[in-house]
Steps between C-alpha positions, in 0.01 A plus 500: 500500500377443156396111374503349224133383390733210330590357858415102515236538790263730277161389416461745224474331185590714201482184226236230399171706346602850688797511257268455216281875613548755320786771701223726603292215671799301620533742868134483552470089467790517766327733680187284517680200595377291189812346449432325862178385514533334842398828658164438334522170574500559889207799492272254217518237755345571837213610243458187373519344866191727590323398222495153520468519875076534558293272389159522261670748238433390115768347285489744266526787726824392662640499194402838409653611826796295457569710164398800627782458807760422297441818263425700738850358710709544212404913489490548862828322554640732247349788677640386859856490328476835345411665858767273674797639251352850519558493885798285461717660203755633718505175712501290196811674365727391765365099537683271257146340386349789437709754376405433145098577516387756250480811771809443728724445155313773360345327179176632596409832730267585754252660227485178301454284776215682629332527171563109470359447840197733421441254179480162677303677815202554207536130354467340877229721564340395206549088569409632910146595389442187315456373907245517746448835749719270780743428287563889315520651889749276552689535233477890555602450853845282390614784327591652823730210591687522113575871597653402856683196416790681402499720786544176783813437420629914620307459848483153598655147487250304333415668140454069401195517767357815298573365208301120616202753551531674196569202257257295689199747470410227206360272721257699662379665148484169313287363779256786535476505051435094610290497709382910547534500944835481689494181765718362807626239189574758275708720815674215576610434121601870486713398812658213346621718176656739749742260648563338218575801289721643824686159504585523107629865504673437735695229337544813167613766746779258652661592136512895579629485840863615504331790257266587758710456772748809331220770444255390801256342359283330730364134445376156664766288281817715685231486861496096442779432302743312812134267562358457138384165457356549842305831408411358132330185676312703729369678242400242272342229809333822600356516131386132480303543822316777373468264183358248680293719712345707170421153359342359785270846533419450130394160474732387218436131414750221648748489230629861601668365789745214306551745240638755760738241595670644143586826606550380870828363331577715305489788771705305718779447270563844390478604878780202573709642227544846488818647570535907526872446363448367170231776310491252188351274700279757672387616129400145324308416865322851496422408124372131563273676804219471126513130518404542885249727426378295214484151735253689735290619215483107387402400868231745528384417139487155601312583816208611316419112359216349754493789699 
C-alpha cells in the first residue's frame, strides 16, 4: 500500500529553512534529519550528563567538550539516520510517517546515501580525535551499535532497548573525555540514559503501530501498548534511581538532589499521560523528552556548586 508522505502524523518537515536549500541539497537535509533537530537533541544530551557528572574537571574544558558533543552529535546523528533508512527503505515505504524519507520515496539512492554517510563518518572522526584514547575507543566501539540498531526491530521485540544503548553511548563517552576512566557513577548514569531513552521511544513508536502491526514489524510500543503508562513509569523510576545512585557515587554537591526534584516531575507527568491511541500526543511528548533531558543537565550542573 503506497502513503502519502503528506499524511497528518508525518514528522517530515519539507518547509521552514529546508524549503529555502537549493533542489539538489533539499533530499540530503531530509536525509540527515536537520529539519528535526530533536534527534540530536536526545544523542547531545546524555553527553552533556557525563560531562558534568565527575568532579575536579576545569571550567574551560567542559565547555570545550560540551561543543565538541554537540558537533560531533549533530554528524553522527546524521550518520545513524542514513544507516537506519538504508536498512529501512523498503520498511519505510509502507509506514505512513515515513514513507516520504529521501530513499524509500526515492529522492535519493543507495549510491548517494552511502557517499553521504562516507562524508559525515570523516567529519566525526575528525571531532572523535579531538578526545582522549578512552574516549576515541569508545566512540569506535558505538559504531557497532549504529550498524545494528536497525536490524532489532527484524529479530526481536525491543529495537527501543537497542536503540537506549545506542543513543545513550553519550554518557559513557562524555564521562571518560570528562574525566579520562569509566566509574560505578558513570555505569550507573549510562544506565539511567537507557531507560530513559527506552521509555521515550517508546512513547514515538506508539505512532507507527497499526503500520507495524500490517508488515510485522516488531516493537516494545505494540509489546506494551494495552499497559503503557505502567511500562513508561517503570522505565523512567528505574532511570531516577540510577540518577540518584550515579550522583551519590560521584559526590555531586547538595543542590543536585532539589534540582532533580525538576525532572522527577516532569518524568512523572509524561508517564501519567501518555496514551498509545492518540500519536499527536505521542509526538509533542516524544519532542518535549529535550526539556527532560535538559532539567537533568541543570541538576547535575547545579550539583557541582560546594561539592
Amino acid at each position: 500500500m503506497s502513503v502519502s508522505a503528506s499524511s497528518p502524523h508525518t514528522d517530515i518537515k519539507v518547509t521552514g529553512w529546508i524549503s529555502r536549500l537549493p533542489p539538489s541539497l533539499r533530499p540530503y537535509a531530509l536525509l540527515a534529519r536537520l529539519d528535526r533537530p530533536i534527534g540530536t537533541w536526545l544523542l547531545f544530551l546524555p553527553g552533556v550528563w557525563g560531562i558534568l557528572l565527575p568532579h575536579d574537571v576545569a571550567v574551560a574544558e567542559r565547555v570545550r567538550l560540551i561543543i565538541l558533543f554537540g558537533v560531533g552529535s549533530l554528524v553522527m546523528r546524521a550518520a545513524g539516520c542514513v544507516v537506519n533508512d538504508m536498512w529501512d527503505r523498503d520498511i519505510d515505504r509502507q509506514v505512513a510517517r515515513t514513507a516520504g524519507r529521501p530513499l524509500a520515496s526515492g529522492a535519493l539512492s543507495m549510491r548517494h546515501a552511502a557517499l553521504f554517510l562516507a562524508l559525515l563518518l570523516l567529519i566525526g572522526l575528525g571531532i572523535l580525535l579531538q578526545l582522549n584514547g578512552l574516549s576515541c575507543l569508545l566512540g569506535v566501539s558505538s559504531l557497532l551499535l549504529v550498524a545494528l540498531y536497525p536490524l532489532a526491530k527484524r529479530f526481536t521485540w525491543w529495537p527501543q532497548l537497542v536503540m537506549g544503548f545506542t543513543f545513550g553511548f553519550g554518557a559513557p563517552m562524555g564521562y571518560a573525555a570528562a574525566a579520562g576512566y569509566l566509574s560505578w557513577a558513570q555505569a550507573a548514569l549510562y544506565g539511567a540514559t537507557i531507560l530513559w531513552q527506552l521509555g521515550f521511544d517508546t512513547i514515538y513508536g506508539f505512532q507507527d503501530m497499526e503500520d507495524d502491526a500490517r508488515i510485522g514489524v516488531k516493537s516494545t510500543s505494540r509489546l506494551w501498548a494495552s499497559r503503557a503508562r505502567g511500562f513508561i513509569g517503570t522505565c523512567y523510576a528505574g532511570m531516577v534511581v540510577l540518577l540518584a545512585v550515579a550522583g551519590a557515587s560521584a559526590g555531586v554537591g547538595l543542590l543536585f538532589w532539589p534540582a532533580l526534584l525538576l525532572p522527577i516531575a516532569l518524568l512523572a507527568r509524561q508517564a501519567g499521560s501518555v496514551n498509545p491511541a492518540d500519536p499527536a500526543l505521542c509526538l509533542r511528548q516524544f519532542r518535549f523528552s529535550r526539556e527532560i533531558g535538559l532539567s537533568v543537565a541543570l541538576a547535575l550542573l547545579v550539583g557541582l556548586v560546594a561539592v
